[in-house]
KOLGU-249993 format. One record per residue: x, y, z negated of N, C-alpha, C, CB in turn. Coordinates in steps of 0.001 Angstrom, whole numbers, padded with zeros to 6 digits, always signed. Atoms other than C-alpha are relative to their C-alpha. Glycine has a CB too. Layout:
XYZXYZXYZXYZ
...
end
This chain:
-001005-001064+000102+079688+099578-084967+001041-000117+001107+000686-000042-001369
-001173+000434-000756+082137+097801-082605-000492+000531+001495+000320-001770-000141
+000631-000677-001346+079561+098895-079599+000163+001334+000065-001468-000185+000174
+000020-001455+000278+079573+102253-080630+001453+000608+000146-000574+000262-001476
-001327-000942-000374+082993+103148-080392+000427-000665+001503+001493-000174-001348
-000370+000518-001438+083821+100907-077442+000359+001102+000869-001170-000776+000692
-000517-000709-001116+083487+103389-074787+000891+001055-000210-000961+000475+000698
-001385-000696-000128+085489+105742-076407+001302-000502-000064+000094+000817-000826
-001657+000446+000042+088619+103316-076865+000211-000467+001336+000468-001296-001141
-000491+000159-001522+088252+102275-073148+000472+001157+000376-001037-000405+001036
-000023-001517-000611+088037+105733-072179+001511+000666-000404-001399+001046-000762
-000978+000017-000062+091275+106411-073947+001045-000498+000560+000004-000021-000541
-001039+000920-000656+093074+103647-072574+000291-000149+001400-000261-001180-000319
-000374+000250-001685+092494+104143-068997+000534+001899-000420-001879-000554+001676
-000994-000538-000296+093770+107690-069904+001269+000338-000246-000257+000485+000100
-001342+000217+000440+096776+106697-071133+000626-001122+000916+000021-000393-001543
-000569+000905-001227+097226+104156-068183+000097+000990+001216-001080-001383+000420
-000364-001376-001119+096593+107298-065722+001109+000659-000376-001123+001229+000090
-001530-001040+000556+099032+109637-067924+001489-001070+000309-000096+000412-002338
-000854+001155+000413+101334+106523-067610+000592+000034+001600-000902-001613-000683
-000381-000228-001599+101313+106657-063462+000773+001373+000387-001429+000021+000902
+000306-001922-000248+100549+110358-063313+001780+000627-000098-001335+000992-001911
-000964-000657+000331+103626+111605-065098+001564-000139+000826-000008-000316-001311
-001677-000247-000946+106566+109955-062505-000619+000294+001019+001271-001356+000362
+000346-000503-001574+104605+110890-059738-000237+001712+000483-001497-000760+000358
-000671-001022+000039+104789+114418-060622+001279+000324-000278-000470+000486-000506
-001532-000169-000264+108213+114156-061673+000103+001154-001161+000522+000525+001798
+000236-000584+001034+107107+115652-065112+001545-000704-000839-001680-000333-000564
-001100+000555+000630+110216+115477-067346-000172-000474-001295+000965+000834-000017
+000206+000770+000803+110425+113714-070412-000341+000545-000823+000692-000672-000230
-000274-001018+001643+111247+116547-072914-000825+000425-000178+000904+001167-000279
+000626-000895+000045+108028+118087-071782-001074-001428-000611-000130+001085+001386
+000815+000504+000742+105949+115375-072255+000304-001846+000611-001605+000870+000215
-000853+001455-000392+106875+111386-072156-001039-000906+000313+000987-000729-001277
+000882+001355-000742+105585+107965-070632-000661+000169-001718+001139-002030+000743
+000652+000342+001218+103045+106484-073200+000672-001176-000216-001525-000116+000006
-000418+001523+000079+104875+103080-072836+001270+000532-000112-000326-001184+001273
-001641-000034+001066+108473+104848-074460-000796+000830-001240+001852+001252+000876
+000353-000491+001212+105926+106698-076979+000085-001429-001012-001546+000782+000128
+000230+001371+000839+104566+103337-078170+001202-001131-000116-001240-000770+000696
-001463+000105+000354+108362+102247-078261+000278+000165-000882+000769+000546+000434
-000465-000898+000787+109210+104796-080506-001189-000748-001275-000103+001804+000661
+000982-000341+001238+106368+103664-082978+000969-001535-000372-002262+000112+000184
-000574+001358+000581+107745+099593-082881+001148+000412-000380+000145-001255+000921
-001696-000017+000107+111423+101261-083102+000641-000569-001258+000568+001520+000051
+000217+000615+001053+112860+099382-085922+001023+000984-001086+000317-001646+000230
-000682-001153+000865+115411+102262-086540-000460+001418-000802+000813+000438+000815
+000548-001659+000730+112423+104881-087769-000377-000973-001393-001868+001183+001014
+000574+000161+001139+111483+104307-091425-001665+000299-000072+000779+000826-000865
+000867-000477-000085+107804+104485-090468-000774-000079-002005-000628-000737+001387
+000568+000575+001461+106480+102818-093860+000208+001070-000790+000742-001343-000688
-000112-000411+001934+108006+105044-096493-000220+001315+000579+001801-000267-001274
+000650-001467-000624+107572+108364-094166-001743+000187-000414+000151-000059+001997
+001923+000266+000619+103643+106988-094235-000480+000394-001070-000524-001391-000289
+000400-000011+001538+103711+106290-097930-000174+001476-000246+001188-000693-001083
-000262-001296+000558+104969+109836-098464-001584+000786+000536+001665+000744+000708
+001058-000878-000335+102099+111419-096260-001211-000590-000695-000186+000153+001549
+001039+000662+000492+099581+109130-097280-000557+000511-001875+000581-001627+000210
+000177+000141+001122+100224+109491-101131-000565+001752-000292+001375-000688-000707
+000522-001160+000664+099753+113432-100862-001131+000442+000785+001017+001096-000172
+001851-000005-000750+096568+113282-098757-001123-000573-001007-000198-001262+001592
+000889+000815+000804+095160+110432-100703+000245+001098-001707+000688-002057+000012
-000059-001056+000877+096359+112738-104141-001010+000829-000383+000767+000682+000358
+000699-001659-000039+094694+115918-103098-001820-000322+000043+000635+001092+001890
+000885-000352+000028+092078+114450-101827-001188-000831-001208-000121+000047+001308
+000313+000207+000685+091230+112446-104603-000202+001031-001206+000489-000816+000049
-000304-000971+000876+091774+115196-107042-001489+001048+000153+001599+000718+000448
+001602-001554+000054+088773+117842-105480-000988-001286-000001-000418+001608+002067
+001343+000620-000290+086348+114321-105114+000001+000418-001768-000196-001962+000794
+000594+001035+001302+086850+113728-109194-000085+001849-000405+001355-001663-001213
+000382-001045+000378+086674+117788-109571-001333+000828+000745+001140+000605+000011
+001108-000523-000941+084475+118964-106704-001339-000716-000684+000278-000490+001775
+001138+000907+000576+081512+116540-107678-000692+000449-001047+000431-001219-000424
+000233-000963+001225+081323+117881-111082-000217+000759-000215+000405+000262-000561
+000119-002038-000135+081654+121345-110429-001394+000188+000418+001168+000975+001492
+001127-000627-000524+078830+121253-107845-001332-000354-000866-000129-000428+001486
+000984-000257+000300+076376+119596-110220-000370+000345-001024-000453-000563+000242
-000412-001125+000850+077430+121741-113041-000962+001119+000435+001593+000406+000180
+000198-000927-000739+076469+124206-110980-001916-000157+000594+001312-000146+001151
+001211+000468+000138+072897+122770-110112-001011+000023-001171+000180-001024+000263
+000751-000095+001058+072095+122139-113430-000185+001233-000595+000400-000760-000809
+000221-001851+000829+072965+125950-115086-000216+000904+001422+001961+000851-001122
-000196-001282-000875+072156+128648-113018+000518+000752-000522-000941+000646+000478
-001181-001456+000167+073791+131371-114754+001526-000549+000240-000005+000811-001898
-001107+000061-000567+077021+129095-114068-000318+000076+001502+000723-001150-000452
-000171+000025-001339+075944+128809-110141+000107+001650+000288-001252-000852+000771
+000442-001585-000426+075349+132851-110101+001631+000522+000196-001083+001074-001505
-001246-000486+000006+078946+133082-111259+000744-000873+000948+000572+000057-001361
-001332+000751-000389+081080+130519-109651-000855-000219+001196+000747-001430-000968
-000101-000002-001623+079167+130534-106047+000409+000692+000802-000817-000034+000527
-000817-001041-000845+080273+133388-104720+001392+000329-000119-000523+001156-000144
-001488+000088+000103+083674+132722-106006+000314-001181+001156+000546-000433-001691
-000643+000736-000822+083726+129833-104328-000630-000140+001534+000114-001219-000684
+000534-000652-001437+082143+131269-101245+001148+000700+000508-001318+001112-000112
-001411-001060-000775+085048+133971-100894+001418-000705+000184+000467+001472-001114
-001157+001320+000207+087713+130653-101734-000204-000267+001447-000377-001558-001237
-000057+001043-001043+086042+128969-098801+000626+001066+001091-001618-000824+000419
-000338-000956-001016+086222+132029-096277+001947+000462+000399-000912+001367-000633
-001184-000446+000082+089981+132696-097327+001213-000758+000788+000185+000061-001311
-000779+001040-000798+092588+131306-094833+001011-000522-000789+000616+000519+001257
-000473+000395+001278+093925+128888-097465+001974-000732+000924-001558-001553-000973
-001278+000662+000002+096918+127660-095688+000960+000974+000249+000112-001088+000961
-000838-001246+000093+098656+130969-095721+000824-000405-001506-001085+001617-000034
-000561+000408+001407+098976+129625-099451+000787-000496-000499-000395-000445-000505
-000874+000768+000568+101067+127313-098975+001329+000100-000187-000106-000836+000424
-001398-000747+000673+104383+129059-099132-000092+000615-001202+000563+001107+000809
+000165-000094+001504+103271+130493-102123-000177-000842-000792-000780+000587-000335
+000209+001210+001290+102274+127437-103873+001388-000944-000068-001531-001230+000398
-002001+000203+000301+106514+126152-103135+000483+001243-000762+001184+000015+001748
-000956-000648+000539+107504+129584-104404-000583-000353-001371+000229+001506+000458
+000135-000273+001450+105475+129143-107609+000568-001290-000686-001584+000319-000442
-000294+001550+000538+105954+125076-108075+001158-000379+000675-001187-001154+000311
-001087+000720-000209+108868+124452-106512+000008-000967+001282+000192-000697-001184
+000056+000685-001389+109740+121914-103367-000703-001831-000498+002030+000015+000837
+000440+001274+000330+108314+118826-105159-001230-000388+000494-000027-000151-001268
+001714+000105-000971+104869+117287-103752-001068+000467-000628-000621-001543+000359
+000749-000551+001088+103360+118795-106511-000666+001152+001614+001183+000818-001780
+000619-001024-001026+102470+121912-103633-000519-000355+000992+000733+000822+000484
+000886+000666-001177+101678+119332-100990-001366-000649-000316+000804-001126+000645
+001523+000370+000644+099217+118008-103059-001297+000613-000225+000114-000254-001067
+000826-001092+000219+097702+120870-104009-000310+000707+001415+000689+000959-001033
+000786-001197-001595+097239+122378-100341-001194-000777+000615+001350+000270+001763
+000988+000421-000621+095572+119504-099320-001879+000095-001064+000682-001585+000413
+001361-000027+000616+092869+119678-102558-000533+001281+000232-000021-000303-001482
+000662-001134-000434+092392+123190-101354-000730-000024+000854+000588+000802+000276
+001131-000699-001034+091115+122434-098369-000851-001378+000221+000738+000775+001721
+001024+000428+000586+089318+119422-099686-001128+000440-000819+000384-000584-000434
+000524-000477+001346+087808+120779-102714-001095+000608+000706+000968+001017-001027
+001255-001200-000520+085467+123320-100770-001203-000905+000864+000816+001438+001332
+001818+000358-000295+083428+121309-098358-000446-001079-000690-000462-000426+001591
+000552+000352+000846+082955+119057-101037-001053+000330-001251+000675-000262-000127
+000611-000482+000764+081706+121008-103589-001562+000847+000934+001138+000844-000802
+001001-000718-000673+079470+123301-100864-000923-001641+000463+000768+001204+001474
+000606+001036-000514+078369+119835-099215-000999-000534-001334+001160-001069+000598
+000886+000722+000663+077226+117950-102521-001319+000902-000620+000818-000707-001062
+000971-000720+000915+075768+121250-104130-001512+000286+000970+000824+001611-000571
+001071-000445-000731+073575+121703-100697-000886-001506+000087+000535+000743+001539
+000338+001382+000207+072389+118107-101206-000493-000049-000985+000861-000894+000027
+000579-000158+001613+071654+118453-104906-001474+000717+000527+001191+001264-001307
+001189-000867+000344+069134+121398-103858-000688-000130+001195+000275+001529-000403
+000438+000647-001287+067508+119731-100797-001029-000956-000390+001173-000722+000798
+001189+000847+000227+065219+117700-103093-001229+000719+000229-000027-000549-001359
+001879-000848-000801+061504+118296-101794-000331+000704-001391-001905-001574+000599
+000654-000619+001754+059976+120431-104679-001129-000561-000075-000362+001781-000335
+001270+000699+000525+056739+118041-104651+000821-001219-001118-001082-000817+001543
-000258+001204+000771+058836+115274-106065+000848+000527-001166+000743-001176+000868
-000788-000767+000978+061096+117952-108587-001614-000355-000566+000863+001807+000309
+001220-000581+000540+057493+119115-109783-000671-001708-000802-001139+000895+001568
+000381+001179+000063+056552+115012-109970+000803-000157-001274+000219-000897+001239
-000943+001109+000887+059491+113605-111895-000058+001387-001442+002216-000556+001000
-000138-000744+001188+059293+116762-114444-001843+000228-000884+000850+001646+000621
+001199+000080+000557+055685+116056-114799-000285-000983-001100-000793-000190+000951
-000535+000748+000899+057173+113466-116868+000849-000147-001005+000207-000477+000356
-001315-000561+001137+059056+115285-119415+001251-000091+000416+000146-000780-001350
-001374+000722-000066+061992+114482-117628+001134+001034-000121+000177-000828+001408
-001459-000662-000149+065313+116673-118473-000066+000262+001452+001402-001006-000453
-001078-000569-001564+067294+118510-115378+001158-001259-000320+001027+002260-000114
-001084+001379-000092+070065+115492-116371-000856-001092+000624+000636-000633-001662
+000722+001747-000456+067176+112630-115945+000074+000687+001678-002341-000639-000862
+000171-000167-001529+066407+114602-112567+001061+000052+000966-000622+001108+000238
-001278+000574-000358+069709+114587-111461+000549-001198-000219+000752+000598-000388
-000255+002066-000328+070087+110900-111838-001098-000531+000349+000421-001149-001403
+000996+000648-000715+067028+110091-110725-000172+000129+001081-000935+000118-000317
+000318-001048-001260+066328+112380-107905+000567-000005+000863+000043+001173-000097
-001050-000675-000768+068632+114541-106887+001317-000625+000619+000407+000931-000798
-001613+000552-000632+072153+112711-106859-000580-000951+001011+001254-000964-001267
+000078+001010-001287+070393+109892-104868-000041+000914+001263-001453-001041-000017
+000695-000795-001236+068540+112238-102193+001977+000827+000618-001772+001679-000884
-001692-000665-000093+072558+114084-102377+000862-000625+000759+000822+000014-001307
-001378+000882-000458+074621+111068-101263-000089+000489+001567-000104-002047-000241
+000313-000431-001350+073711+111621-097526+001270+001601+000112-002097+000398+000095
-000678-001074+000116+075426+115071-098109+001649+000334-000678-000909+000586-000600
-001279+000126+000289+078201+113897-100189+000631-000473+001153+000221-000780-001094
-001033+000791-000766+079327+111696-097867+000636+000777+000882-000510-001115+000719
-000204-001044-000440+079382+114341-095723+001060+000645+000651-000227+000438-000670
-001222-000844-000096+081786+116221-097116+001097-000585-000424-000074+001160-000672
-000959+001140+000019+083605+113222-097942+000720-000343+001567-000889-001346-000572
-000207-000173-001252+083962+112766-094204+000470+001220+000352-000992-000262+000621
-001024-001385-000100+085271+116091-093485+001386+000075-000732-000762+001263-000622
-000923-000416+000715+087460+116305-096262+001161-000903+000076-000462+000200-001215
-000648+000949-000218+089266+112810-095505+000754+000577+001102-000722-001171+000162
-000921-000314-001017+090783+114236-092152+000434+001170-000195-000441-000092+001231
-000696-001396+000126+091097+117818-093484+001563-000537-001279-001530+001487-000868
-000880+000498+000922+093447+115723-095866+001381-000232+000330-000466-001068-000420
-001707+000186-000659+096321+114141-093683-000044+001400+000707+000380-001583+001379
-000585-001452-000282+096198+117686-091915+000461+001161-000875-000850+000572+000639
-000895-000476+001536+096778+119365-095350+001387-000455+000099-000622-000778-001548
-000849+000056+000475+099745+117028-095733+000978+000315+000738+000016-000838-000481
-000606-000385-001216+101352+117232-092334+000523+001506-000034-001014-000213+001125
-000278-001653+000219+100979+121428-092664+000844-000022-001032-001296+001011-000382
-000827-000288+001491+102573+121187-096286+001503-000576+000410-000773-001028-001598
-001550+000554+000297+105480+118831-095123+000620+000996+001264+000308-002103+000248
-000562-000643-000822+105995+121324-092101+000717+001176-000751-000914+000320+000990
-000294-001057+001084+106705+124440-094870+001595-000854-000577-001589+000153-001433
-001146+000718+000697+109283+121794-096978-000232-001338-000242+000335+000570-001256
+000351+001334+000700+109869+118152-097108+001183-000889+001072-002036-000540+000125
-001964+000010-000749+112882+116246-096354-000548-001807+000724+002198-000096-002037
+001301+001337-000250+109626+112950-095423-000970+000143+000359-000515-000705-000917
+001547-000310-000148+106463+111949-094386-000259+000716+001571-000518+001183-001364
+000440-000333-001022+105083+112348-090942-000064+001539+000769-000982-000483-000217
+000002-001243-000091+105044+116117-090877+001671+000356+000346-000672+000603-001346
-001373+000031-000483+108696+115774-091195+000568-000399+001235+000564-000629-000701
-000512+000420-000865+109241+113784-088740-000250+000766+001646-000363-001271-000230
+000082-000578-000941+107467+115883-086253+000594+001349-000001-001107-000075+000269
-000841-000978-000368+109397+119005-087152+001233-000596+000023-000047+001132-000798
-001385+000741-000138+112797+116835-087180-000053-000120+001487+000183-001560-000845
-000211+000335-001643+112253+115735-083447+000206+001007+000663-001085-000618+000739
-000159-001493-001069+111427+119417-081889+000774+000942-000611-001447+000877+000351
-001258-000503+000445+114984+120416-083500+000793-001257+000691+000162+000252-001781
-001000+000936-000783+116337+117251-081660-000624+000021+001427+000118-001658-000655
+000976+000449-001790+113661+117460-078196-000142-001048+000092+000591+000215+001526
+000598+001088-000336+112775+114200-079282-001241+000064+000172+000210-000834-000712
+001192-000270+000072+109065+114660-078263-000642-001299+000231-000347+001043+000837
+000529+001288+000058+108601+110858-077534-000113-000323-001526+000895-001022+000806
+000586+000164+001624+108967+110542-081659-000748+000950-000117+000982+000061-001255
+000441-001357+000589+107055+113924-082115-001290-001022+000489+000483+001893+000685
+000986+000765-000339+104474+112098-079989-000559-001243-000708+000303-000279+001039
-000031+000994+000618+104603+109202-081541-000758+000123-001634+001417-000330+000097
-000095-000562+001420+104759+110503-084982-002037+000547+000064+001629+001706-000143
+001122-000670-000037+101081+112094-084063-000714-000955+000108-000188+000953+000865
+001425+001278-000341+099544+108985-082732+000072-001021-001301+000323-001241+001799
+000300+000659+001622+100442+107056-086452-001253+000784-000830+001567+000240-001091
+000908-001198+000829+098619+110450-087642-001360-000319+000333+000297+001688+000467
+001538+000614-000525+095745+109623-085712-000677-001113-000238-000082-000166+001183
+000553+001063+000757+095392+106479-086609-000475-000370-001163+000499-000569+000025
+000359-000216+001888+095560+106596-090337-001232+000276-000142+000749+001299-000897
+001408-000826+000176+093099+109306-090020-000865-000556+000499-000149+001268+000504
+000944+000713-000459+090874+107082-088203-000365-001507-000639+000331-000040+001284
+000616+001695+000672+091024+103981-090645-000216+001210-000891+001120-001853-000547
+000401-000427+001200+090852+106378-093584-001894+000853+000030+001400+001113-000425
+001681-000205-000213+087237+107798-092090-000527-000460-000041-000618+000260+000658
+000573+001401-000271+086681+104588-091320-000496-000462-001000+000831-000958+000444
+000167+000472+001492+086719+103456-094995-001380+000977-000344+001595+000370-001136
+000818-000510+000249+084775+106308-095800-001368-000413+000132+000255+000774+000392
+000915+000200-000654+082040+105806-093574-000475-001412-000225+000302+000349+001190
-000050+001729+000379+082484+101712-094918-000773+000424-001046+001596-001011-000415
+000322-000675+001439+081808+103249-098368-001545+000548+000175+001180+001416-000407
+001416-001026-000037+078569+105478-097370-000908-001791+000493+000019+001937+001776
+001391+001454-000326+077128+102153-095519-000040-000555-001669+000751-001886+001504
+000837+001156+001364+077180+100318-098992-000519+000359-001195+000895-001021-000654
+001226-000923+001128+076199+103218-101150-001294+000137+000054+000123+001339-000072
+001335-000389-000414+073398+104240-099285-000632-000771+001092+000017+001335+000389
+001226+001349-000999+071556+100979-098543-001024+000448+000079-000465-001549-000599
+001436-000333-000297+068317+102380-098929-000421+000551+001427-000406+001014-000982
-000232-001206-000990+069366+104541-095793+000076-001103+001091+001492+001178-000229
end
């Protein structure tokens, strides 16, 4: 795994050692865009509260997106098993997915109020969907020689869905587990830009009301990171589910 990313973290680093030359030799000003060596300043600074800003973003990412895995999951193989529920609730949640959901999120403060209760909820919105579309296209991806097999054995649509299907599925969960993990801190970030007086989102609309863009910067590359251990995990998770794989 450590080979595999390699060349892209060199590849960053020499261009953040170019951007690092580059920028006094044009005579680029700060406000527009800053050294990388006063960004990464700004992150050790001991006067930002990075930790509890984190916590805050973290807790309504991790929230939301916990919230559509332990509902999404269910739904989709709900939805597998009955067909007269998939007839009804796919094309609902076909016209859900299509709908530009973060328009919503001023409405979901006017109805709930400024509490994280609405940040939570924006991000399971735009979790929830390619989860549910991901696992349900995974569910119905089993070969029909081996459906036709395992029911040649009296077996229930439940036995075949634990036998079968959910295995042959994981590949597809993970998926949308992977997607939905980074559509997560960008959920919370968008939600704390709307209202939030914390949390990483804050901090990057707080700076470009001060032209601090070395914290704004800053503030983005924590974002990035997170989001890159929290995939990370993910993708930790799929290796030890799907040993067979």
């Amino acid at each position: 795994m450590v080979r595999s990313v390699l060349p892209a973290v060199l590849t960053i680093v020499l261009l953040v050692v170019l951007v690092q030359f580059l920028i006094p030799e044009f005579h680029i000003p700060q406000v527009i865009l800053p050294l990388p060596s006063v960004v990464f300043s700004r992150i050790f600074a001991s006067n930002i509260p990075w930790l509890s800003h984190l916590y805050v973003t973290l807790y309504e990412a991790l929230g939301g997106f916990f919230l559509a895995v332990i509902l999404g999951i269910p739904l989709a193989m709900a939805i597998y098993l009955s067909r007269p529920l998939g007839v009804v609730v796919e094309p609902i949640i076909l016209a859900a997915q299509v709908a530009p959901k973060i328009v919503l999120v001023p409405i979901l403060f006017l109805w709930l109020g400024f509490a994280p209760l609405p940040r939570v909820l924006t991000v399971f919105l735009l979790c929830f969907f390619p989860i549910v579309i991901d696992t349900r296209t995974g569910l119905a991806s089993v070969e029909p020689d081996m459906v036709e097999m395992v029911k040649s054995f009296n077996s229930s649509r439940l036995e075949l869905l634990r036998k079968v299907s959910f295995p042959t599925a994981l590949p597809s969960i993970f998926s949308g587990l992977k997607i939905s993990i980074t559509l997560a801190m960008l959920g919370a970030v968008v939600a704390e830009f709307v209202s939030s007086s914390s949390g990483l989102g804050y901090l990057i609309l707080s700076s470009q009301a001060t032209l601090d863009t070395a914290l704004a910067f800053a503030s983005i590359v924590v974002l990035v990171a997170i989001s890159l251990v929290l995939y990370g995990l993910v993708l930790l998770a799929e290796e030890l589910v799907i040993t067979w794989r």
